[in-house]
C-alpha positions in Angstrom: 8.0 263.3 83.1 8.5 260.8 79.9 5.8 260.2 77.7 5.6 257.2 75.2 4.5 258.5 71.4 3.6 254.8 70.3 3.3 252.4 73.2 2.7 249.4 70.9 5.8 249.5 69.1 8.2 248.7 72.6 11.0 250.6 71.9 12.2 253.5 69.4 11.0 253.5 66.1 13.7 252.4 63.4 12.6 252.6 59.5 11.5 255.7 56.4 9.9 255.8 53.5 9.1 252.4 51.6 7.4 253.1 48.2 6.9 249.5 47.3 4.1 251.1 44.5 7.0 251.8 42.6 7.8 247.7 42.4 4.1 246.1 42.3 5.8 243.9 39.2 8.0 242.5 41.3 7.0 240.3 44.2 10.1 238.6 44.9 11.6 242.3 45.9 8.9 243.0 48.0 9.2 240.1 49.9 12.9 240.2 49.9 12.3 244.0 51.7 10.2 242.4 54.4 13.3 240.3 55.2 16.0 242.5 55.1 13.7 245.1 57.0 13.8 242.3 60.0 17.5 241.9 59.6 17.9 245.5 60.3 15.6 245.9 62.7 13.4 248.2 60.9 10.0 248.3 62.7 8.0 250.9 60.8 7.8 252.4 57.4 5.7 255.7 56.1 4.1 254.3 53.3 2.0 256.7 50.7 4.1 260.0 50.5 3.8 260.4 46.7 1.4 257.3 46.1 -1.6 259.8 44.6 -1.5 258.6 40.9 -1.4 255.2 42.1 -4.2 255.4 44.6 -6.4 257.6 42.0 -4.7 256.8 38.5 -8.0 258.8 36.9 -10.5 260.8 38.4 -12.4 258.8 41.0 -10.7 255.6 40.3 -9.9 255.6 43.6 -8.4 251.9 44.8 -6.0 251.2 47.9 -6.1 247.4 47.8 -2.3 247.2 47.0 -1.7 249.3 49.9 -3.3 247.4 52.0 -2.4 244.3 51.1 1.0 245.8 51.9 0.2 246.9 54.9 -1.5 244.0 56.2 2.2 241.9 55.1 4.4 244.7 57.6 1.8 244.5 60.3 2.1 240.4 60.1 6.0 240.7 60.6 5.9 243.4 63.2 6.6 246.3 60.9 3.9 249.3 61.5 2.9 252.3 59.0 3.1 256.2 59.3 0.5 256.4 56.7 0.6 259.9 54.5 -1.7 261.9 52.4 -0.6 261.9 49.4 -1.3 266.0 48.4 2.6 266.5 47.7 2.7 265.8 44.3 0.3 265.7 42.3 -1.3 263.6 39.2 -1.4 265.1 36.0 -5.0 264.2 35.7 -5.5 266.7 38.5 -3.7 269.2 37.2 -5.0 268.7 33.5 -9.0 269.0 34.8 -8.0 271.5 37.4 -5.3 274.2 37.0 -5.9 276.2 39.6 -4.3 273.5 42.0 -0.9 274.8 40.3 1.1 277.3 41.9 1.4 281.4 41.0 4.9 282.5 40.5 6.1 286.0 42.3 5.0 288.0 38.8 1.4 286.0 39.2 2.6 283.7 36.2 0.8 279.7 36.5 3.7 277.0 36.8 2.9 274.0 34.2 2.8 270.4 35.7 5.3 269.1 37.7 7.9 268.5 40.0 6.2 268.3 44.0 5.3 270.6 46.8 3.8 273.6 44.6 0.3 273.4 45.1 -1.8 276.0 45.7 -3.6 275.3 49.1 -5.6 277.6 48.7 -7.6 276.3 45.4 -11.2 274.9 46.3 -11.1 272.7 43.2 -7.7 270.9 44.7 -9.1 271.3 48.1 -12.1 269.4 46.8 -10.0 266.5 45.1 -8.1 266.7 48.6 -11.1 265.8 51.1 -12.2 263.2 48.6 -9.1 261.4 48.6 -8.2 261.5 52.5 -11.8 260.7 53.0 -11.5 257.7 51.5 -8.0 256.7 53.0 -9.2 257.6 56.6 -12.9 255.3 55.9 -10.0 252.6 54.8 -7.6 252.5 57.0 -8.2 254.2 60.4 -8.0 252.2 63.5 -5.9 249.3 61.5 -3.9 248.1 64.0 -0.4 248.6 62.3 -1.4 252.4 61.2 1.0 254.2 64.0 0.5 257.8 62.9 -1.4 260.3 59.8 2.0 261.9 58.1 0.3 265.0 56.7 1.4 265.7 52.8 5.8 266.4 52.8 7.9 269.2 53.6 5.2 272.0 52.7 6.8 274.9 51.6 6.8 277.9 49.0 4.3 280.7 48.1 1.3 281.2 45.8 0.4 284.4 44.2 -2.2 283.1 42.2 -5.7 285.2 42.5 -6.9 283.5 44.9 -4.2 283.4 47.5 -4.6 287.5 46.8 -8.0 287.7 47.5 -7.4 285.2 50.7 -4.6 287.4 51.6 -6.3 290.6 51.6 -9.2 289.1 53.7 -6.5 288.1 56.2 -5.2 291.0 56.6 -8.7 292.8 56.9 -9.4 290.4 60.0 -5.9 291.3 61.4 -6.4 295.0 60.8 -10.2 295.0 62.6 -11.3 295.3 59.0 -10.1 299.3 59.6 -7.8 300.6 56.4 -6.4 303.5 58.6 -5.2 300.9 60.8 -3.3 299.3 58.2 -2.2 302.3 56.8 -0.3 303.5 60.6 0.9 300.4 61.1 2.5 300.1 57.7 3.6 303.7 57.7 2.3 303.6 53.9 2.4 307.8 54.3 6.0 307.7 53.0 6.5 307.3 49.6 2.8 307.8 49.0 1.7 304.2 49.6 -1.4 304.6 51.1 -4.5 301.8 50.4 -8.4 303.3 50.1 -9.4 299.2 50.9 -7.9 296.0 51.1 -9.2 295.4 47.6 -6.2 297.6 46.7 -3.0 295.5 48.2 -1.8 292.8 46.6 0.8 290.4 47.3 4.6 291.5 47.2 4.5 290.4 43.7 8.5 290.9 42.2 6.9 293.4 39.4 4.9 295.1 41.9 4.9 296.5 45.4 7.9 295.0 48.1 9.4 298.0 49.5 6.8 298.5 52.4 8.0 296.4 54.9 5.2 295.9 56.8 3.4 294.4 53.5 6.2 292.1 53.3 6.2 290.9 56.6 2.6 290.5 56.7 2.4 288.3 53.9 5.4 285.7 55.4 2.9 285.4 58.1 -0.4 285.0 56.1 2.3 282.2 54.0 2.7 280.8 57.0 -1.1 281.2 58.3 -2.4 279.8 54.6 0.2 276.1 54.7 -0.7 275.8 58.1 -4.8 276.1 57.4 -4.2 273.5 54.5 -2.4 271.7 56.7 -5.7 271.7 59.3 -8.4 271.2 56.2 -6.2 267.8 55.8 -6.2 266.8 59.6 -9.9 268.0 59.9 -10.8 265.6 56.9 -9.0 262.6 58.4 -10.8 263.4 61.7 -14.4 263.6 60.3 -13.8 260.7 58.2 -13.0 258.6 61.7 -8.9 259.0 61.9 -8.0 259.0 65.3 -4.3 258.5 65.5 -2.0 261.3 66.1 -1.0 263.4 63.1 2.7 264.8 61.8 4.1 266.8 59.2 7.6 266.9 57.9 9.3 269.8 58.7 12.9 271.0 57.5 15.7 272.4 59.6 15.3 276.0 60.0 13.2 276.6 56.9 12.9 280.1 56.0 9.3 280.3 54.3 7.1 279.5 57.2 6.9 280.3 61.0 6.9 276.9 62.6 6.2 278.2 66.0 2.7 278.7 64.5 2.6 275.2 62.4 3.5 273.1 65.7 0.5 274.2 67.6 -1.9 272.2 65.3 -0.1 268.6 64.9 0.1 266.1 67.5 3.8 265.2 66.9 6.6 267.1 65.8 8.9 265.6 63.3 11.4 266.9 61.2 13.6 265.7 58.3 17.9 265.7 59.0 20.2 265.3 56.6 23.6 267.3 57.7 26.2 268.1 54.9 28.8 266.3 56.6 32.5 265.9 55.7 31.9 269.1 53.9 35.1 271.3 53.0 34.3 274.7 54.7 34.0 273.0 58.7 35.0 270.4 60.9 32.7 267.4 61.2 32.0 268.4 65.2 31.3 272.2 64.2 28.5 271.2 61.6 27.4 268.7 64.1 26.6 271.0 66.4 24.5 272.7 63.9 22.5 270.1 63.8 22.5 269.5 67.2 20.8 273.2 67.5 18.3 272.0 64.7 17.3 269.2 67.4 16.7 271.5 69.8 14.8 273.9 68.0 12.1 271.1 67.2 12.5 269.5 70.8 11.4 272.5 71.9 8.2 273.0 70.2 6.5 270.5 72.2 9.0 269.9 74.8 6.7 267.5 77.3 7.4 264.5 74.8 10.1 263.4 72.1 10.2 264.3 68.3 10.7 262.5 65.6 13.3 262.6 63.3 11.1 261.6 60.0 13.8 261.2 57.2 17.8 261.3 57.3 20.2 259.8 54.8 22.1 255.9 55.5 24.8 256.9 53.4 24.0 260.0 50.9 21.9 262.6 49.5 21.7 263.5 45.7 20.7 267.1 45.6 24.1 268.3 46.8 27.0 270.6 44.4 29.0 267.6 46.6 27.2 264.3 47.5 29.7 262.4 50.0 29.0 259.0 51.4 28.9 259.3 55.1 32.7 257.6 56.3 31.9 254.3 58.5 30.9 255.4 62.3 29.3 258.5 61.3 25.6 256.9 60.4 25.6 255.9 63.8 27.1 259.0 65.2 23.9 261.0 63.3 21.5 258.9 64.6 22.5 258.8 68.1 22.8 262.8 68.2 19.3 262.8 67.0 18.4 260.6 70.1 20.2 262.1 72.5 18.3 265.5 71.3 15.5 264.1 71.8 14.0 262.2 69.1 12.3 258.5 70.0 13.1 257.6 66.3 15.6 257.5 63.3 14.0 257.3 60.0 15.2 257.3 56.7 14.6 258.6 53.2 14.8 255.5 51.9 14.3 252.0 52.4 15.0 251.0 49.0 16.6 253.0 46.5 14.5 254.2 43.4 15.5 252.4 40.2 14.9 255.2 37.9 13.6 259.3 38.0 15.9 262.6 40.1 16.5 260.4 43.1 17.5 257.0 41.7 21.4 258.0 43.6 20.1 259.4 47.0 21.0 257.1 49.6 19.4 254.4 51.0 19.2 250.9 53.0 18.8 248.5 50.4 20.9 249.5 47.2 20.4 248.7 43.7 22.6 245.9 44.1 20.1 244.6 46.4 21.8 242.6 48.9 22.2 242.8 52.9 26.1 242.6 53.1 26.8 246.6 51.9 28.7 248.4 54.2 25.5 250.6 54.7 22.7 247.9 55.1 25.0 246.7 57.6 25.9 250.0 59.5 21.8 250.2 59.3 21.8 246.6 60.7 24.4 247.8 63.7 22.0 250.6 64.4 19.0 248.9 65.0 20.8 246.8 67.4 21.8 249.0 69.4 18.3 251.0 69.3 16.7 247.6 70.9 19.5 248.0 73.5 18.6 251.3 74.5 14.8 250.8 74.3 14.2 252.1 78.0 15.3 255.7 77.4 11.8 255.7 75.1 9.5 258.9 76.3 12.5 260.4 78.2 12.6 264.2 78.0 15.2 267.0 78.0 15.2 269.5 81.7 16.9 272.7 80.5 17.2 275.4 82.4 18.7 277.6 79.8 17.4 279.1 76.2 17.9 281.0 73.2 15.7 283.1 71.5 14.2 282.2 67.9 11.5 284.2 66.1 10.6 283.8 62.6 9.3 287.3 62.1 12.5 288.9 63.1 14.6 286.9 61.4 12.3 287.9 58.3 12.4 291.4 59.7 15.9 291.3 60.0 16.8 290.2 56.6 14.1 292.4 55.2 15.3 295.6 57.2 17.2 298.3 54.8 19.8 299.0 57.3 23.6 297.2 58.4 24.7 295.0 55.7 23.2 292.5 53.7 26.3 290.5 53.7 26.8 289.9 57.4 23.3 290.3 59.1 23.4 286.5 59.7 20.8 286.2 62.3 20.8 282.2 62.0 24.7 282.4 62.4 24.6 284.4 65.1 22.1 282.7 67.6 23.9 279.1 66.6 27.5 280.6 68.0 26.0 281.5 71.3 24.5 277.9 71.6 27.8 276.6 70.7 29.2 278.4 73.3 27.0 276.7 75.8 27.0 273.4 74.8 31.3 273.9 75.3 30.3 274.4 78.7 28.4 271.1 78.7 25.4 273.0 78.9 22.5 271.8 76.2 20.1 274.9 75.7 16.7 275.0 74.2 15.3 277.0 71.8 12.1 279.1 72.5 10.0 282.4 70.7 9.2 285.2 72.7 6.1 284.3 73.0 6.9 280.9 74.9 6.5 279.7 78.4 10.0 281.2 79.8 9.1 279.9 83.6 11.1 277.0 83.5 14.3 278.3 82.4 16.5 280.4 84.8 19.5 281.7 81.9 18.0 283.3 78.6 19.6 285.1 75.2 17.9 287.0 73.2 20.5 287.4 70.0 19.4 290.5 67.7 15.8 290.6 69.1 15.4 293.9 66.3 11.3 293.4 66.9 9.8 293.2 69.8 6.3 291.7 70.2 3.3 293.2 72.0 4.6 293.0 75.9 7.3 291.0 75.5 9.5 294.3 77.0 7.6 293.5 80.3 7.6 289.9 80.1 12.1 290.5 79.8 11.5 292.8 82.9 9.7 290.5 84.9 11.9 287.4 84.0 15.2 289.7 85.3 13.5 291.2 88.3 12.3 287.6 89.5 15.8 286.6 88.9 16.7 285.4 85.9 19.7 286.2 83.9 19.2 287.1 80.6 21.5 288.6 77.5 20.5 290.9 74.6 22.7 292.0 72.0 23.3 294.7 69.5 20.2 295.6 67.3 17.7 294.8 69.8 14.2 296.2 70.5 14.4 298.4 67.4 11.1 298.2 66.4 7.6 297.1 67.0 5.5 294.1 65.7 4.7 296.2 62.9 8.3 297.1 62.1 7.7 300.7 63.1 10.8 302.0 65.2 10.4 302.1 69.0 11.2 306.4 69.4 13.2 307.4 72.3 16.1 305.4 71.8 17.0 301.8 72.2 16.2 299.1 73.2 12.7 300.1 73.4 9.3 298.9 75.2 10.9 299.9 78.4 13.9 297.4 78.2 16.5 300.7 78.2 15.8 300.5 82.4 16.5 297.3 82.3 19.5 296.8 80.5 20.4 300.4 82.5 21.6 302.0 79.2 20.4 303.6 75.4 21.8 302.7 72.1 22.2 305.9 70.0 23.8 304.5 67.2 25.2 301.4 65.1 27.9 301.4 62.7 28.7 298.6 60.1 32.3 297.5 60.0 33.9 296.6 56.4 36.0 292.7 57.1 39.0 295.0 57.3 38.3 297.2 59.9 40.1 296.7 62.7 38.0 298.1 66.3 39.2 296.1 69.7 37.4 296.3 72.9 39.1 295.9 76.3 37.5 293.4 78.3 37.6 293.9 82.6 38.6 290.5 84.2 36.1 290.8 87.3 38.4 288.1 89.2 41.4 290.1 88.8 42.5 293.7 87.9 43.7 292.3 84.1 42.4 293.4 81.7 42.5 291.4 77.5 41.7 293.2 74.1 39.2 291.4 71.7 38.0 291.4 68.4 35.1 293.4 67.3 33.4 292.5 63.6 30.7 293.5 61.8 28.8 295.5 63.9 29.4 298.3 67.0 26.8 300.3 68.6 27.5 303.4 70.7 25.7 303.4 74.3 24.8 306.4 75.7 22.7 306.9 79.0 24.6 304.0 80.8 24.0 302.9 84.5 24.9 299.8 84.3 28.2 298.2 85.6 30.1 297.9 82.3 32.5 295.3 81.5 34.0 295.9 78.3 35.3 300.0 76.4 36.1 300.2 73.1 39.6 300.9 72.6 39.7 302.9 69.0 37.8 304.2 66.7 35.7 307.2 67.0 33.3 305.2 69.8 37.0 304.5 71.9 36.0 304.9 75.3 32.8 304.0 75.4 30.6 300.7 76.9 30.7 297.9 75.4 29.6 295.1 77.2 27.3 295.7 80.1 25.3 294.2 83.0 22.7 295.6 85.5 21.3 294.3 88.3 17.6 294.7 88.1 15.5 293.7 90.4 16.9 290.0 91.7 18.6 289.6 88.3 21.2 290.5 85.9 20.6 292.0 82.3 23.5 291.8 80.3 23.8 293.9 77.0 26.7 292.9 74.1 26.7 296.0 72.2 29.0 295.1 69.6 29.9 291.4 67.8 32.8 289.8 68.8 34.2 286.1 68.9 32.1 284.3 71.4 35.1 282.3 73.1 36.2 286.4 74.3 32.7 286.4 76.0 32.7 283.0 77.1 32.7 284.3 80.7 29.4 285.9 80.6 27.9 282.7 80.2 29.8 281.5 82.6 29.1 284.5 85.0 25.1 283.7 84.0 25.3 280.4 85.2 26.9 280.8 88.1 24.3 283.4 89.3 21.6 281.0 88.1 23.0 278.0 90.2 23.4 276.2 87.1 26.9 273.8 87.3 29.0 273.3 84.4 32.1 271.8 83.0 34.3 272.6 79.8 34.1 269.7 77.4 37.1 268.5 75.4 37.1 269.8 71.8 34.0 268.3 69.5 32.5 266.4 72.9 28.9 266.7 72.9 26.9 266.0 76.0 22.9 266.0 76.1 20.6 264.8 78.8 17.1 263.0 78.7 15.3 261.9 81.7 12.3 259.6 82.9 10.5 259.8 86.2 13.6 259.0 88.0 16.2 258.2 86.0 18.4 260.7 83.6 20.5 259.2 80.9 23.6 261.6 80.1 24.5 261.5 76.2 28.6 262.0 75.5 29.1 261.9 71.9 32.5 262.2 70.2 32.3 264.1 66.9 35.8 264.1 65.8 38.2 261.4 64.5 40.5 261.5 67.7 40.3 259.8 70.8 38.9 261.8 73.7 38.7 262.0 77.6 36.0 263.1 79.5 36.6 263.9 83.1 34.0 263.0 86.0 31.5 260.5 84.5 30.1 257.9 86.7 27.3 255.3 85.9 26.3 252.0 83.2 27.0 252.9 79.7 23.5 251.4 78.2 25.5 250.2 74.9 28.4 248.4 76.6 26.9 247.6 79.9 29.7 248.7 81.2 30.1 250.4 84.5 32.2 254.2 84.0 33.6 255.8 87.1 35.9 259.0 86.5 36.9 258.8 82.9 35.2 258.3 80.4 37.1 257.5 76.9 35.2 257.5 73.6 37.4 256.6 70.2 36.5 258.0 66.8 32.6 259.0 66.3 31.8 256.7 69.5 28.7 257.9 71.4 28.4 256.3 75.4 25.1 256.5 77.1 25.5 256.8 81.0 22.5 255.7 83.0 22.3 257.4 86.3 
């Protein structure tokens, strides 16, 4: 079950980005990091993120012997490199000789030079100046023995509307479209409002002074976005590869970033890795609550490639600088961070930065050595503490998660969604939504994964589909099947609306077949103002009581309803009807949550789900986390207390890997302390 990422490095990997380029004057700091790295037990670094006008200072210049030499240093003190290609930012030379590596704006406008991560990758003049330049770091440095990994550019992101990316665009969707117009044209629906294309020479991108009201256009060109970083993201990989690279290759991705479908991007790296950097002792939430945001980030990338860890490729020792509020992490919390991140599933913790930058936008963001450039700050030394510890736990390297339960988490229909002229544009919240039902689990002491609808579901026996509005090709079968082979699974209001294509499933809803399974239709849904006040009455199956709850936001009348219901609404002018519903189909259950309430009133669905799925659970105390990994036969359960109180956890047996102490019944943790039981 446990796969090892990098064998040679005997543990987890503990370091970030080092940009000693930006001290080649200074020696004595250089050698000084080597030191203090040691004293933290920082093992790698990722070298080379923004190093292009270094490495290629004019055109063709092209020199890496201070890398190297660098390189060589770290190796001889057991410190390894994530080496990266440096096609983030670019030097103005490039963008001088060669404009069209410079972004398109949404009214087709050409940015000027600067900033990072606004390059067209589409441009064959940049693409060009690309392959030279990995060319030449793959003939120089693959297969040295400290290179670890290929860190592929930084946090790609953004859109191009630049003339090419049009033409590019309209060829995509010619392949997509069978090169037929008409297609198009139906699956667009461009007959309203007159919209109707002769040719793909015709459509342009949803340009802001120009055509965005078809949605099917708009949609469509998120997913050639998407399709057009990730191909850039392949010319880069393919360049290292035919230049001799053979180490494994990652990018940098960001929490759930909106611009591009990362279910798509993962297929096409080796390692997924992703950068964390939670807003934490913020004023709006409690420290556990935005935890567990995070902790739902985690999974999301876990479960990209779930057979083997991620990585978590930058977080903050201390602060970030980009904030309205930049707040130093309060001592515990650091470790807290990091551990989550491990117990999620990562096999490292990496930092933005090692050193801090003396001058430019990020001169305050955190890091491990400081401007004042000692090892006795209270960070270096929380850093310090870390690494300690991450020696101490070295054999829970390559362990897995083994979840039986997921959520549902497509990019398109959370595009589709937010795009979609319908409910309100102040309370769609899609991302909000599929976090609270996670949260509800994880209470439970149950850790779920994330997945698309197009994932393998065959492992999992408990699945929720939150606001599934579009509904790929077959995926109303592939729900059917999973429920009639007995799996439990939960839909909510607004699901199965419409097609791929955004084109409304006729005959009522949930469409693609799912209205046998869920046993019922939705006719209707109605958007609630914040002061409306609706109620449902919710049947206690265990009793003959009966408790009224909440309902916000969003109601849907049911018509056409078989299935057992659970909840009525009490008033308004759907008072009477279902609610909250579930049908046996086949040797499963299909429950249906017509309407949006507080998920703690409906905590005993997924309770109910469970149960049927043979799935055992417990209710943690308040802000307890609990995640699992596990090796070929061992599992290592995760407790992690994300709140400045003491807490009790009942029922815990085993050696706590950072004590080496032996827990049988209770287990207490104090403020932010994390135990790892070894079973």
């Amino acid at each position: 079950m446990s796969k090892i990422l990098f064998p040679q490095v005997k543990g987890m990997l503990h370091g970030g980005d080092y940009n000693p380029e930006q001290w080649l004057d200074r020696p004595d700091i250089l050698e000084k990091d080597i030191q203090y790295m040691k004293e933290a037990g920082i093992n790698t670094v990722t070298m080379g993120v923004f190093s292009w006008a270094v490495h290629e200072p004019t055109e063709d210049n092209i020199s890496f012997d201070w890398l190297a030499g660098i390189m060589d240093r770290l190796y001889e003190n057991g410190i390894y490199t994530v080496l990266a290609t440096p096609t983030g930012a670019r030097p103005a030379w490039l963008d001088e000789k060669y404009p069209s590596a410079m972004r398109c704006d949404e009214r087709g406008v050409r940015n000027h030079h600067g900033v990072r991560h606004n390059h067209c990758m589409q441009s064959p003049e940049f693409r060009e100046r690309v392959r030279i330049m990995d060319t030449a770091l793959a003939q120089r440095f693959a297969n040295h023995p400290g290179l670890l990994m290929w860190h592929i550019s930084n946090e790609l992101s953004g859109y191009c509307y630049c003339d090419t990316c049009r033409k590019k665009f309209q060829e995509w969707l010619a392949d997509r479209y069978d090169h037929d117009i008409n297609k198009l044209n139906k699956a667009w629906w461009t007959t309203f409002w007159s919209h109707t294309f002769n040719s793909f020479d015709q459509i342009d991108p949803p340009y802001a002074n120009g055509e965005n009201c078809v949605l099917g256009l708009n949609l469509d060109w998120k997913r050639f976005t998407t399709w057009s970083a990730t191909d850039f993201m392949r010319f880069e990989i393919d360049t290292l590869r035919a230049a001799g690279a053979k180490e494994p290759t990652t990018t940098n991705f960001m929490e759930m970033f909106y611009d591009y479908d990362y279910w798509y991007m993962s297929k096409f790296i080796d390692v997924i890795s992703w950068d964390n950097y939670p807003e934490i002792h913020n004023n709006r939430q409690s420290d556990s609550e935005h935890l567990l945001e995070r902790s739902f980030n985690h999974a999301l990338f876990r479960s990209f490639k779930p057979e083997q860890p991620f990585m978590m490729m930058e977080s903050a020792p201390g602060l970030v600088n980009w904030r309205p509020y930049n707040k130093y992490r309060r001592p515990g919390m650091h470790k807290l961070i990091s551990m989550q991140a491990i117990a999620a599933g990562s096999d490292t913790v990496q930092y933005f930065q090692i050193r801090k930058s003396r001058g430019s936008s990020e001169q305050w963001h955190g890091a491990v050595i400081d401007h004042i450039g000692t090892n006795d700050t209270r960070i270096f030394k929380e850093v310090a503490s870390l690494g300690a510890d991450l020696k101490n736990i070295s054999e829970i390297t390559g362990s897995v998660s083994d979840n039986k339960v997921a959520i549902i988490y497509d990019w398109d229909n959370r595009w589709a969604i937010d795009d979609a002229w319908a409910l309100s544009n102040e309370t769609k919240k899609f991302d909000e939504t599929c976090m609270n039902i996670y949260n509800e689990f994880m209470h439970l002491g149950i850790e779920p994964d994330i997945v698309s609808s197009d994932s393998d579901w065959s492992k999992y026996k408990v699945i929720c589909a939150p606001m599934l509005y579009v509904l790929h090709d077959g995926i109303g079968q592939k729900i059917s099947d999973f429920v009639c082979n007995g799996g439990e699974f939960m839909a909510t209001y607004f699901t199965g609306y419409v097609n791929k294509d955004l084109l409304a499933n006729l005959g009522g809803f949930p469409g693609d077949g799912l209205d046998k399974v869920f046993g019922l239709r939705s006719e209707e849904i109605d958007t609630l103002y914040p002061e409306d006040q609706v109620t449902i009455k919710i049947r206690d199956k265990a009793s003959t009581s009966t408790h009224s709850a909440a309902v916000y936001d969003y109601q849907e009348l049911l018509r056409d309803v078989s299935a057992d219901v659970i909840a009525h609404y009490e008033n308004d002018y759907m008072a009477g009807t279902p609610a909250i519903t579930c049908n046996k189909y086949g040797k499963g259950h299909a429950y249906y949550v017509a309407c949006r309430t507080n998920q703690h009133d409906i905590e005993f669905i997924y309770r109910e789900m469970l149960a049927h799925a043979d799935i055992p659970f417990a209710k943690l105390p308040e802000g307890i986390e609990k995640h699992s990994r596990y090796s070929d036969d061992t599992a290592y359960d995760f407790y992690l207390n994300c709140t400045e109180d003491e807490k009790t956890i009942a029922d815990v047996s085993g050696v706590d890997l950072l004590t080496g102490s032996e827990v049988s019944g209770e287990l207490n943790l104090g403020r932010y302390q994390v135990a790892i039981i070894k079973k």
